[in-house]
ROVO-288037 format. One line per field, with one value per residue (C-alpha): x, y, z. Coordinates in steps of 0.001 Angstrom, whole numbers, plus 500000, padded with zeros to 6 digits. Last residue first. Layout:
% residues N
xx	X | ...
yy	Y | ...
zz	Z | ...
//
This chain:
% residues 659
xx	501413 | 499155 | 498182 | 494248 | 494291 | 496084 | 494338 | 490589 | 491221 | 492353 | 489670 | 487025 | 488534 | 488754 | 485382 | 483265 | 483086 | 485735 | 484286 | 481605 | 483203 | 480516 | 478392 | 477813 | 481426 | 480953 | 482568 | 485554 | 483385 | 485888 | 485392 | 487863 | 489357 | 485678 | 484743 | 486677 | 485676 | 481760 | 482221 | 483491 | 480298 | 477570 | 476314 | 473370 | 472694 | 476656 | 476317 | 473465 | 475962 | 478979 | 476724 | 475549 | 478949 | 480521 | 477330 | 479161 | 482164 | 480823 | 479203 | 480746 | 483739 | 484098 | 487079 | 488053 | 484593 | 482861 | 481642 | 480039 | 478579 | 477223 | 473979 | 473880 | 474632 | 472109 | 468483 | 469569 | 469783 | 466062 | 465926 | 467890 | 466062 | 462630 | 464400 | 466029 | 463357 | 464230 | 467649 | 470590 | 470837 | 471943 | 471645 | 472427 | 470465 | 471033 | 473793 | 473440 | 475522 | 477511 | 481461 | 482372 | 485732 | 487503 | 491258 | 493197 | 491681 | 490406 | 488408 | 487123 | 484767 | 482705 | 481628 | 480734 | 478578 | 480026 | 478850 | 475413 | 474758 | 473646 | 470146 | 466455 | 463654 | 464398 | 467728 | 469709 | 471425 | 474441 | 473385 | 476465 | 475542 | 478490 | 481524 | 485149 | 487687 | 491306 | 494323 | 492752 | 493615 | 493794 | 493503 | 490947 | 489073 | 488880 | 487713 | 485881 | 482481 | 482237 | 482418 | 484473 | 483253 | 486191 | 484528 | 483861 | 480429 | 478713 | 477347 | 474667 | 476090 | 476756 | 472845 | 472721 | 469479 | 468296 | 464825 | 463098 | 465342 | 463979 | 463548 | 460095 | 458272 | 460123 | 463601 | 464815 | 468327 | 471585 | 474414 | 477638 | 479483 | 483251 | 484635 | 488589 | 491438 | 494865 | 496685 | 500274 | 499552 | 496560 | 494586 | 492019 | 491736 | 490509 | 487715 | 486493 | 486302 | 484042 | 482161 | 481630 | 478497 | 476812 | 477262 | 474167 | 471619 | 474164 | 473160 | 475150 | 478671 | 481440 | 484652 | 488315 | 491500 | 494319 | 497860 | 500088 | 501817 | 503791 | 504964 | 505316 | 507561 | 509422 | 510175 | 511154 | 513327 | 515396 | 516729 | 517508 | 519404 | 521722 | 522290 | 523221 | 525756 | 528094 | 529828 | 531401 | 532591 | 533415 | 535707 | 537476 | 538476 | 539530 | 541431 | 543461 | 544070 | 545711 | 543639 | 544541 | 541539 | 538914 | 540418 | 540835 | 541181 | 543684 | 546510 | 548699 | 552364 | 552011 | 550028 | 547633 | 545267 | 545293 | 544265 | 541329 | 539947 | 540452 | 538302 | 535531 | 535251 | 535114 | 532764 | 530464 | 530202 | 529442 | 527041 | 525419 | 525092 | 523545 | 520973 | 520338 | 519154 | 517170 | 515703 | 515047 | 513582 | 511035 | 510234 | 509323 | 507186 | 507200 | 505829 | 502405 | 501510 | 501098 | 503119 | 505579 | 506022 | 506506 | 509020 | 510832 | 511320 | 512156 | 515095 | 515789 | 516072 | 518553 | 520880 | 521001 | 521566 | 524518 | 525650 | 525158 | 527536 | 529770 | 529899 | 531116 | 533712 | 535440 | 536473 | 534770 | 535110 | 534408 | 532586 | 530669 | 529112 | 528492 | 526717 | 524572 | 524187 | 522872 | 520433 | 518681 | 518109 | 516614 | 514632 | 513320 | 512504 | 510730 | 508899 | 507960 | 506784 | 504964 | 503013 | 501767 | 501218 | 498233 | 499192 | 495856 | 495442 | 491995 | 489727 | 488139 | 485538 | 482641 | 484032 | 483035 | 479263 | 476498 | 472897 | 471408 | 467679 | 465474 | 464402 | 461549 | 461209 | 460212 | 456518 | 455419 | 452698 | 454653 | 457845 | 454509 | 453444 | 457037 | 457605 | 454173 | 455445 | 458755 | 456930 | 455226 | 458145 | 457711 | 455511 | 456269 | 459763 | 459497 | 459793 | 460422 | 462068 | 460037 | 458844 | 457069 | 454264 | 452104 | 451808 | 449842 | 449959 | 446650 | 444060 | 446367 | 446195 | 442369 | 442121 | 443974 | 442247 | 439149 | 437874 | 438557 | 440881 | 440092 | 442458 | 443789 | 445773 | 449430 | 451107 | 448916 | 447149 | 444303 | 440634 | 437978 | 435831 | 432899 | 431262 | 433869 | 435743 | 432743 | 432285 | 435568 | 438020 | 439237 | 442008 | 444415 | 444165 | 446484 | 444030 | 440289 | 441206 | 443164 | 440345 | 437987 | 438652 | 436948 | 434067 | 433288 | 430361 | 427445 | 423606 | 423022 | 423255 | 425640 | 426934 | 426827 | 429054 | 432436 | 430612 | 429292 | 432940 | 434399 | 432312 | 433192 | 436496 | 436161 | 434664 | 437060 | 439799 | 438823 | 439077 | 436377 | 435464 | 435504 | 432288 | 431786 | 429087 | 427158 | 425668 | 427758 | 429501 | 429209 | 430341 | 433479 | 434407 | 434354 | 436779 | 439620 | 439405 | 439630 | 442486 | 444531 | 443740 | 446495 | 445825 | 448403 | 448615 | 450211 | 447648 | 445089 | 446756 | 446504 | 442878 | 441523 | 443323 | 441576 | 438132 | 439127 | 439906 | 436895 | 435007 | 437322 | 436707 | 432771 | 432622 | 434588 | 432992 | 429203 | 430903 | 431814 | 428136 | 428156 | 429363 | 431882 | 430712 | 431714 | 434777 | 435561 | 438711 | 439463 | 443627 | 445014 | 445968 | 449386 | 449495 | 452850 | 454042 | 454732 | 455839 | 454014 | 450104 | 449136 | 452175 | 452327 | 448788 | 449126 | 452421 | 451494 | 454926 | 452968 | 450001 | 446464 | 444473 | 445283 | 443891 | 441150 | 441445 | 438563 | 439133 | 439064 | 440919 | 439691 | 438383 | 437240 | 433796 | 434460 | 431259 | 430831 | 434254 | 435997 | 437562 | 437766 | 438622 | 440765 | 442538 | 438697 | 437866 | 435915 | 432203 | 430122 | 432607 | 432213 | 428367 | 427241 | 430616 | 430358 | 427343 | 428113 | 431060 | 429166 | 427011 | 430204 | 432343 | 434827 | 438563 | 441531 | 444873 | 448192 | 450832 | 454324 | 455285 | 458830 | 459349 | 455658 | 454468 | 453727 | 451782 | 454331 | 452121 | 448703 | 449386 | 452012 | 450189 | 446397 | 448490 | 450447 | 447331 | 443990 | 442640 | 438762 | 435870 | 432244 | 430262 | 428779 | 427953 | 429868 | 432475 | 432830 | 433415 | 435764 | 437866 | 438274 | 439981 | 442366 | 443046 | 443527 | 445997 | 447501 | 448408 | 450217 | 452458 | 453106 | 453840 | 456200 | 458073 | 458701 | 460483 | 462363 | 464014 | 463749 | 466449 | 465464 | 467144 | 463987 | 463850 | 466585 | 465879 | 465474 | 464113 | 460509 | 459407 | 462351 | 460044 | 457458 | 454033 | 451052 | 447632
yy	600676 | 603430 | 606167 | 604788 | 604144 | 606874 | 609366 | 608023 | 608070 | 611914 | 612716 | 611122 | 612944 | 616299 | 616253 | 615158 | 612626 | 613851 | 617848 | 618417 | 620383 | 619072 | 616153 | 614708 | 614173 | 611884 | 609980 | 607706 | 604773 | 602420 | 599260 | 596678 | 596169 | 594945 | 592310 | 589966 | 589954 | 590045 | 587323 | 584865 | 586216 | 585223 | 586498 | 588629 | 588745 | 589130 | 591497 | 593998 | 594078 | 594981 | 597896 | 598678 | 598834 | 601008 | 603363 | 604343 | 604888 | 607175 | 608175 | 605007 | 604722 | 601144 | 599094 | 596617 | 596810 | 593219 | 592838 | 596292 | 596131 | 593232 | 594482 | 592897 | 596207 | 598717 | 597410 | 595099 | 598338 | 598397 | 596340 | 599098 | 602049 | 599493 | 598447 | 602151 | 602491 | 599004 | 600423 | 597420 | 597737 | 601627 | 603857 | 607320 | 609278 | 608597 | 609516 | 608922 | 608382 | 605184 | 605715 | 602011 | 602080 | 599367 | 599333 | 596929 | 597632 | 596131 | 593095 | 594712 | 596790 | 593649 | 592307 | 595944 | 596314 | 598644 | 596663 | 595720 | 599064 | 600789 | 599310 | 600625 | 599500 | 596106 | 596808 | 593346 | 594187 | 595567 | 597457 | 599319 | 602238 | 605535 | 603773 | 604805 | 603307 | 603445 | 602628 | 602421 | 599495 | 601627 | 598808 | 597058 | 600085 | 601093 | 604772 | 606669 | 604845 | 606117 | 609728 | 611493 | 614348 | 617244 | 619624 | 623120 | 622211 | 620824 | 617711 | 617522 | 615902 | 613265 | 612033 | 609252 | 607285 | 603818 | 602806 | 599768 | 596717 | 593159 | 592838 | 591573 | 594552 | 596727 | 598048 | 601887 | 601806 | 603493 | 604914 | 605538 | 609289 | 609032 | 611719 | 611589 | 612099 | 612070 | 612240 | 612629 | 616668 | 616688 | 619247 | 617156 | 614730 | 617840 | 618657 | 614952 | 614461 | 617847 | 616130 | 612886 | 612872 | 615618 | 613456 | 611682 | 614317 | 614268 | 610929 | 607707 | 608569 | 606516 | 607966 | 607235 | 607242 | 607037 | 607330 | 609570 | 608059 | 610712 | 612426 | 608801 | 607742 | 611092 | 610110 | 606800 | 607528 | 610370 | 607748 | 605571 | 608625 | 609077 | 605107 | 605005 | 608142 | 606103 | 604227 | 607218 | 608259 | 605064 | 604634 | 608069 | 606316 | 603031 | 605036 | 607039 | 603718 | 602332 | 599278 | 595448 | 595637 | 595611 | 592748 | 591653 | 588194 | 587190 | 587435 | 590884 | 590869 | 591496 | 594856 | 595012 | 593842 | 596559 | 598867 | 596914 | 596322 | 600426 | 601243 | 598867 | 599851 | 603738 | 602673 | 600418 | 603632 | 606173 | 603810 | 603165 | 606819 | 607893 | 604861 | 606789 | 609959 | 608543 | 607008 | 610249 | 611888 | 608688 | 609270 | 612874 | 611766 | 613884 | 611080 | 609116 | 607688 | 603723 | 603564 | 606013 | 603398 | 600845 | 602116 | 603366 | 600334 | 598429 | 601052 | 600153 | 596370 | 597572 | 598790 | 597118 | 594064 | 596385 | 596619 | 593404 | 592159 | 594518 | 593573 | 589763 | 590716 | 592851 | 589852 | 590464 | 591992 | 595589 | 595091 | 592467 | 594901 | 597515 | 595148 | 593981 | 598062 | 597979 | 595059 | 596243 | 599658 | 598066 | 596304 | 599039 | 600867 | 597587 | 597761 | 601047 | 600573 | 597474 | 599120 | 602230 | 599845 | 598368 | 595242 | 593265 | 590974 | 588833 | 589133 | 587081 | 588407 | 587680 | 583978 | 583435 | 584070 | 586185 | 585542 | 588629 | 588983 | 589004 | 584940 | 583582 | 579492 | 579158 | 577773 | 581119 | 581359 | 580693 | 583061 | 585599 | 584742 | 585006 | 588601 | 589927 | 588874 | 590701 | 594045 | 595047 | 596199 | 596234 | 593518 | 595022 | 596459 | 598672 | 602212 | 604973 | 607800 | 610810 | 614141 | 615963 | 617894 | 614638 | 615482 | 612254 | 609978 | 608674 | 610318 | 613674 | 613075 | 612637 | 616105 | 617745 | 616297 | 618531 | 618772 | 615358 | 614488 | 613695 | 612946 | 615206 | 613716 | 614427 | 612678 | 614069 | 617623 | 618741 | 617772 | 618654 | 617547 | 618251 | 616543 | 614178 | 615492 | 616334 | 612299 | 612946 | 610595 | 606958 | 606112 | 605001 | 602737 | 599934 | 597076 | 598370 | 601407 | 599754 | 597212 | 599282 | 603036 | 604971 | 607282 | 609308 | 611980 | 608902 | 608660 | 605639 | 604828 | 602229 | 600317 | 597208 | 597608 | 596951 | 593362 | 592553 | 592510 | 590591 | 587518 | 587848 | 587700 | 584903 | 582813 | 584137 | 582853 | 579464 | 577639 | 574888 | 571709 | 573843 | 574887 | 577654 | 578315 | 581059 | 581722 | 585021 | 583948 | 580365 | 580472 | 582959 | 580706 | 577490 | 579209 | 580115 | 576354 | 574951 | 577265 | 576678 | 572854 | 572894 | 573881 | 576375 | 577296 | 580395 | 582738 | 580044 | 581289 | 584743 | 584782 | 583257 | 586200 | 588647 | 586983 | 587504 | 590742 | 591831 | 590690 | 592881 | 595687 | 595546 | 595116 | 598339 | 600711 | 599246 | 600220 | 603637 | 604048 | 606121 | 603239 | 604120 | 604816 | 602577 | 603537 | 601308 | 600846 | 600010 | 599225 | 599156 | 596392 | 595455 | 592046 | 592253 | 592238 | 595839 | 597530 | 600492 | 599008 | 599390 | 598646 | 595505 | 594404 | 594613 | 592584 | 589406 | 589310 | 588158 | 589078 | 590022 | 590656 | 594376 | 596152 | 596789 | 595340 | 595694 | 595046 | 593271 | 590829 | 587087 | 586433 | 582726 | 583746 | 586752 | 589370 | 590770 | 590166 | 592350 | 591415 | 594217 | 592790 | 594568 | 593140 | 592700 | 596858 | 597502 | 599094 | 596051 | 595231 | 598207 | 598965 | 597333 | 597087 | 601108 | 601331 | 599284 | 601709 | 604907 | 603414 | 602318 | 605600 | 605047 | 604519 | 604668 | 603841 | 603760 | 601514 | 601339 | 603900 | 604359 | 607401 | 609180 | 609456 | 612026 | 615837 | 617004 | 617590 | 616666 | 614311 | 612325 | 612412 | 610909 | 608364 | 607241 | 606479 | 607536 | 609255 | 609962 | 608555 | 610162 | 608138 | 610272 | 607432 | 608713 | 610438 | 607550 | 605270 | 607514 | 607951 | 604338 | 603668 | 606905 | 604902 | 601757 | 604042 | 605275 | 601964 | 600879 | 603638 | 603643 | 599508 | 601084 | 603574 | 600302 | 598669 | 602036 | 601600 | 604461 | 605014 | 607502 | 610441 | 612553 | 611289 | 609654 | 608432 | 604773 | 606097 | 605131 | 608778 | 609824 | 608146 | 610776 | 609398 | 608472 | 607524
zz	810542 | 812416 | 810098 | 810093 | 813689 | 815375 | 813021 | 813430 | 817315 | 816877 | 815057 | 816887 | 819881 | 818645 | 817329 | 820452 | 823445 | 825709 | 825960 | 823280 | 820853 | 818245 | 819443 | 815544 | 815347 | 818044 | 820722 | 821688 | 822441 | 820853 | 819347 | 817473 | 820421 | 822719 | 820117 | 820156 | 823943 | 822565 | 820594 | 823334 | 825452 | 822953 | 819695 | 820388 | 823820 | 823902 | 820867 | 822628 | 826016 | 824043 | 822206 | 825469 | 826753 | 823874 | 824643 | 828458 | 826886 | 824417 | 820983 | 819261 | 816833 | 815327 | 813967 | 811431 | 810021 | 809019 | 812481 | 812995 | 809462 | 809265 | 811808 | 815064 | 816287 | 813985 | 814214 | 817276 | 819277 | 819310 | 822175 | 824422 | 823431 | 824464 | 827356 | 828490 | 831236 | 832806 | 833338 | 832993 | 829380 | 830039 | 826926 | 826542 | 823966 | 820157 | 818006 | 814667 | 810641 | 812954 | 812475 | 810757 | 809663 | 807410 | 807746 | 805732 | 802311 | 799834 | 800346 | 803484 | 800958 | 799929 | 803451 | 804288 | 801479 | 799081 | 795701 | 796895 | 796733 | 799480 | 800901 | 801617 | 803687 | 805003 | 806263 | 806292 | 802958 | 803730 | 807178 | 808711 | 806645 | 808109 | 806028 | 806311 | 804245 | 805074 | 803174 | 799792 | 797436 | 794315 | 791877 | 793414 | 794563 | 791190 | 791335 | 788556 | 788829 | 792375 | 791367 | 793188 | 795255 | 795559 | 798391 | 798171 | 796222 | 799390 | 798165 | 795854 | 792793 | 794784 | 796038 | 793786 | 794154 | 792644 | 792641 | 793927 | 794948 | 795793 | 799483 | 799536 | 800611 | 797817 | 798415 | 798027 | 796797 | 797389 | 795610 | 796422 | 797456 | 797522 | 799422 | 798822 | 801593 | 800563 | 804052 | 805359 | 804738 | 807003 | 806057 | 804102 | 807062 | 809874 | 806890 | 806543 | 810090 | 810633 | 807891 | 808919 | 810734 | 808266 | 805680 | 806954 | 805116 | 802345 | 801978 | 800791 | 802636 | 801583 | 802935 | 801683 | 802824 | 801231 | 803327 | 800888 | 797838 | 796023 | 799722 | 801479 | 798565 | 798446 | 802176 | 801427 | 798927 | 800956 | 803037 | 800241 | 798422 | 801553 | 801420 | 797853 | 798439 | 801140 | 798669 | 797743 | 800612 | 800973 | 797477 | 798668 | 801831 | 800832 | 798681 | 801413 | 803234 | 800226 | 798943 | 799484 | 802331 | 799620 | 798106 | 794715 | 793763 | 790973 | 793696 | 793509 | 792532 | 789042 | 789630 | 786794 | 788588 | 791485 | 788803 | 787225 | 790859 | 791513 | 788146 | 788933 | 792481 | 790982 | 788118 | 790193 | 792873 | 790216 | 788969 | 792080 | 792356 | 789218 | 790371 | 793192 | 791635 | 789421 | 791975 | 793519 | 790769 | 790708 | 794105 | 793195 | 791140 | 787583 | 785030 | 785852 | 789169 | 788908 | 785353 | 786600 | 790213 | 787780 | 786044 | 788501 | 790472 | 787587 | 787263 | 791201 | 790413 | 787458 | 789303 | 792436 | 789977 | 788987 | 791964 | 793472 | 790226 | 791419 | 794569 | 793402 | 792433 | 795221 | 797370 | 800973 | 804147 | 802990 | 800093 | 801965 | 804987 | 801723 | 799966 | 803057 | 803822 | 799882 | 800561 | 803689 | 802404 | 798713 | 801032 | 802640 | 799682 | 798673 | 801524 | 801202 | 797888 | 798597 | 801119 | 798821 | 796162 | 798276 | 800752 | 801789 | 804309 | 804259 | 806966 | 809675 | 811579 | 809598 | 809687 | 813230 | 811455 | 812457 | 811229 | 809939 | 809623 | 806856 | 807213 | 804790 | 804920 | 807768 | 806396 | 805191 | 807405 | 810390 | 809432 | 808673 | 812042 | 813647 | 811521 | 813486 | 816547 | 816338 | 814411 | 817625 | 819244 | 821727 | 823600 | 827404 | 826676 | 830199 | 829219 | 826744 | 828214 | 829648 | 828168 | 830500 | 829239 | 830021 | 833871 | 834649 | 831829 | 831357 | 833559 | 832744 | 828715 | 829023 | 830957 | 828869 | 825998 | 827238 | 823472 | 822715 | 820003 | 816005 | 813953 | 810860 | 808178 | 807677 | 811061 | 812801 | 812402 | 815230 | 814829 | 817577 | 820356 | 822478 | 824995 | 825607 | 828323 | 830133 | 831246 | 833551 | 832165 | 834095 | 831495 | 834933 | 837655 | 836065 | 835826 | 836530 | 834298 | 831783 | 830747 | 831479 | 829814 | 831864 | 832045 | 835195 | 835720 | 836463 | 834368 | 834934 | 831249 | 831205 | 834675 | 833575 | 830458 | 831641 | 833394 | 830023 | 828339 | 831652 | 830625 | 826622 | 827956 | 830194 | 827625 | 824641 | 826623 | 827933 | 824774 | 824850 | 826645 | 829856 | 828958 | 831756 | 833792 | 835509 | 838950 | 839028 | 842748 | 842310 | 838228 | 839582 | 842485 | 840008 | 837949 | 840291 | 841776 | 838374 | 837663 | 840839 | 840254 | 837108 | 833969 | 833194 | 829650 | 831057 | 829083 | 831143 | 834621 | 833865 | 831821 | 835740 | 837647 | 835261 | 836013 | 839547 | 839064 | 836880 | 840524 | 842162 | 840304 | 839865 | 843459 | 844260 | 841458 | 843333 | 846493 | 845042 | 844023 | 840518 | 838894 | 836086 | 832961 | 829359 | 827083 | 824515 | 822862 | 819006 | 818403 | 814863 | 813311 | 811155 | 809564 | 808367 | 804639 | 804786 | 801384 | 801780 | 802450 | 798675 | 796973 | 799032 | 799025 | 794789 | 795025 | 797431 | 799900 | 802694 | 804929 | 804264 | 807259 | 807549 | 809941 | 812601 | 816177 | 818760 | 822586 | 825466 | 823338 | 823320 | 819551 | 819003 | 818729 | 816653 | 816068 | 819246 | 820301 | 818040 | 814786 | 811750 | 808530 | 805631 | 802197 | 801193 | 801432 | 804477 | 804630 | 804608 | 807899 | 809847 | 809544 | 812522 | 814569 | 814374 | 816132 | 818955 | 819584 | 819058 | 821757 | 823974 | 823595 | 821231 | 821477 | 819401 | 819418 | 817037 | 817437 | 817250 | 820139 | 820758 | 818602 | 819894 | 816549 | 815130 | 816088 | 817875 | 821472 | 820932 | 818073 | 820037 | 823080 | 821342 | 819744 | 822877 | 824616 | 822838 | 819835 | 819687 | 818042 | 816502 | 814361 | 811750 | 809558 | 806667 | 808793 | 810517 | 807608 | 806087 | 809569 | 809922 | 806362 | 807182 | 810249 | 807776 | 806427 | 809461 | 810252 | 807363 | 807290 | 811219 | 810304 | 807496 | 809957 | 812277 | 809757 | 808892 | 812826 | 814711 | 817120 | 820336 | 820953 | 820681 | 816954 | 815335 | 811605 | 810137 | 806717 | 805656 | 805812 | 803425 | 800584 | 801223 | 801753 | 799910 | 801861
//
């Protein structure tokens, strides 16, 4: 099967986060489904979709978001039917293990999938990238006794037996088990080799008992395994007498004709969309990575270790910084000059002077080099150095005048003037500090506040837009879209093609291309980055360039708004544990511990993101943690009251124009 690359995307569906890991097991899974459906067709064997797979398709036709798997189930003869021809029929990368034909198998079950795992090239391209070995569930559906008492014997025998695969699952061997076992071969006269692995024993066992009641002719059909267990997949026999193809996921699979009544055994009123539920083995990709960790020897790891050093950063001071400061300086210097022209011998000021002088000239020149001719700033240094010069000629001209005066000492005091000179001389005096006051406000005009967003998609652009418009019309700000480039990466990590989405960017904004800016030079103020991932996302990856670690090189203020909102999460809610789990796809990510600061959907999501990086990295990381986020909201919620626009732009101004 091909897909579109945009399929393998991490995406937000029904509030729920998809992870692209999880889009490539879907990939891998419909094609051995695809695999399935050939050899039926070709043998007419007729199956049906089940579970999760069978509501997705019936109602979107995809994937239920927090479902990894996909199930099927066959009634027992078509079953039996399809183990016969099943394995001439695969291609070698495939197998198909069931308990008929697997001693050592133990699942009530049959699995088909991919048995080939690892980074080998051909598998790869073929099965998307995945180097998992992904399977896709086979369930049997036998009839129900028609005798209630018979349906109540069967159950609580399968009990027992279920009881027995408990304790061994718990590698329990202690007299419980012995005594568990020895009821079972008195009560079914049969024995067990306790020499060997348990598992497949009682499972083979519990197989025959499903089938017992075959072909006696009964209205119910269930799904065993669930049924005796849970109560649920017992289906009218009618359900299945006719059935038909709707569109999933682009193939068509094959449903019953009375789904409805399927859907109800299942899931009760299925119309109703309900969160995810209990984490149970979700998702399935965590024990699949441990046996390819296994296979590999340990010595593959994809996931992001955090470091105490991740939150350590450098401090960096753009021009911006060290032209206020000097301004500052130059302040602090002159009102020094003037405290010692007025206390002090008259010398020695004019050497300040002209070092004044020519500090501010330097001054000039570099700031015309950084900007070009025409700054205001520069105008206004100009302007100050006229005065300095006025004021070293008129102190000049007085300390030549009093020495000529015989009676005067060789040093010349400020104080020795008339009072009606000591005035002119401060007035003009006074000028410097006028022009320093105006400096730093042509210095804030010619060198506004830079910030700068990094969007890779215009899809995800979306999320910082409404911020991007409320920055552009801030006068204190020179704001500048920067769009970088991102890669698709093969099954091993290594990169696949590059993509540049700029040129496609709303055409009333300015896009810069991302060659054209030297963020070592420039030195931005404020960046603000919407992929959190560097190059922990198995699917795709910015630039290695503008990975979070990189970007905090330059600039003081590195902003992580996420490009998603997702539905409220609460650790503590059993139904949120699969929402919940998932989390570590974009917390424990670089990103959130490189950036200086974080903007979450809400309060209540800051705590789940504090609760994800104690579980994470521990409870002294997660109190560093709790200043550099805040769950001030949204841009992606609109005008939503507390949690939308106005507050992300407000908490993006008070952090990126704070000193």
């Amino acid at each position: 099967m091909k897909f579109e690359r945009e399929f393998f995307y991490d995406e937000v569906r029904d509030g729920f986060y998809i992870p692209g890991i999880i889009k490539r097991t879907w990939a891998v899974e419909l094609t051995v489904l695809a695999e399935l459906d050939r050899i039926c067709k070709k043998y007419d064997i007729p199956y049906y979709a089940v579970g999760g797979t069978l509501l997705g398709a019936v109602r979107d036709g995809n994937f239920i978001p927090w479902d990894d798997d996909i199930d099927i189930m066959m009634l027992r003869s078509d079953y039996n039917r399809f183990v016969q021809v099943v394995e001439k029929e695969l291609p070698e990368e495939l197998g198909f293990r069931a308990l008929e034909i697997n001693h050592d198998f133990y699942r009530l079950w049959g699995a088909l999938g991919k048995q080939v795992i690892g980074f080998e090239s051909e598998v790869l391209r073929k099965y998307h990238e995945c180097p998992f070995g992904v399977s896709i569930d086979i369930f049997k559906i036998d009839e129900l006794p028609i005798n209630p008492e018979d349906e109540e014997l069967q159950k609580n025998i399968l009990n027992m037996f279920s009881v027995v695969f408990q304790i061994i699952e718990k590698n329990d061997k202690s007299r419980l088990l012995f005594k568990e076992l020895q009821e079972i071969e008195t009560l079914l006269q049969i024995h067990f080799d306790r020499g060997r692995d348990l598992r497949p024993q009682v499972a083979y066992l519990m197989d025959r008992i499903f089938q017992e009641y075959n072909g006696n002719q009964g209205e119910w059909l269930a799904v065993m395994p669930f049924y005796f267990d849970q109560g649920i997949c017992k289906y009218p026999k009618s359900a299945f007498d006719k059935s038909k193809r709707i569109p999933f996921c682009g193939m068509e699979l094959p449903i019953p004709g009375n789904y409805d009544a399927v859907l109800k055994a299942e899931f009760g009123d299925y119309h109703k969309k309900v969160k995810a539920g209990g984490i149970h083995n979700y998702p399935c990709t965590k024990i699949l990575k441990k046996k390819l960790q296994d296979f590999l020897g340990g010595e593959w790891d994809s996931d992001y270790h955090f470091l105490e050093e991740d939150l350590m950063r450098p401090e960096i001071r753009n021009f911006r910084d060290m032209a206020l400061n000097i301004a500052e300086s130059f302040t602090v210097s002159y009102k020094q000059f003037f405290e010692d022209y007025k206390t002090g011998d008259i010398s020695p000021c004019l050497l300040k002077l002209s070092a004044m002088q020519e500090e501010a000239i330097a001054f000039g020149n570099a700031i015309e080099q950084k900007k070009g001719e025409g700054c205001k700033s520069v105008s206004v240094l100009e302007e100050y150095c006229e005065t300095l010069y006025h004021a070293f000629q008129s102190l000049i001209g007085l300390k030549d005048t009093m020495d000529k005066e015989e009676t005067k000492k060789e040093i010349c005091l400020a104080k020795d003037f008339s009072p009606s000179l000591q005035k002119e001389l401060q007035r003009k005096l006074k000028k410097p500090i006028s022009c320093l006051k105006k400096l730093r406000v042509a210095l804030k005009e010619d060198f506004k506040k830079q910030v700068i967003f990094l969007p890779h998609t215009v899809k995800h652009f979306a999320s910082l837009r409404p911020l991007v418009d409320a920055l552009l019309q801030d006068e204190e700000i020179d704001c500048k879209i920067i769009p970088i480039p991102y890669y698709d990466k093969y099954g091993d990590g290594t990169l696949k093609e590059l993509h540049y989405e700029g040129k496609e960017f709303p055409k009333e904004y300015e896009i810069i291309d991302y060659h054209n800016y030297n963020f070592a030079r420039e030195l931005p103020d404020c960046i603000i980055i919407n992929s959190p991932y560097d190059e922990f996302n198995p699917v795709w990856t910015v630039d290695s360039a503008f990975y979070s670690k990189e970007l905090k090189k330059y600039t003081n203020k590195l902003v992580y708004l996420p490009w998603f909102v997702t539905d409220e999460i609460n650790p503590k809610d059993e139904e949120d544990g699969k929402a919940f789990t998932n989390m570590e796809y974009y917390v424990t990510v670089p990103g959130l511990f490189h950036s200086d600061f974080t903007i979450v959907q809400s309060e209540g999501m800051k705590k789940a993101y504090l609760a994800k990086i104690e579980e994470f990295a521990g409870k002294d990381i997660k109190k560093k943690m709790e200043k550099k986020i805040s769950g001030a909201g949204s841009c992606l919620l609109g005008e939503k009251a507390g949690q939308g626009i106005k507050e992300v732009v407000e908490c993006v101004k008070a952090f990126a124009l704070k000193k």
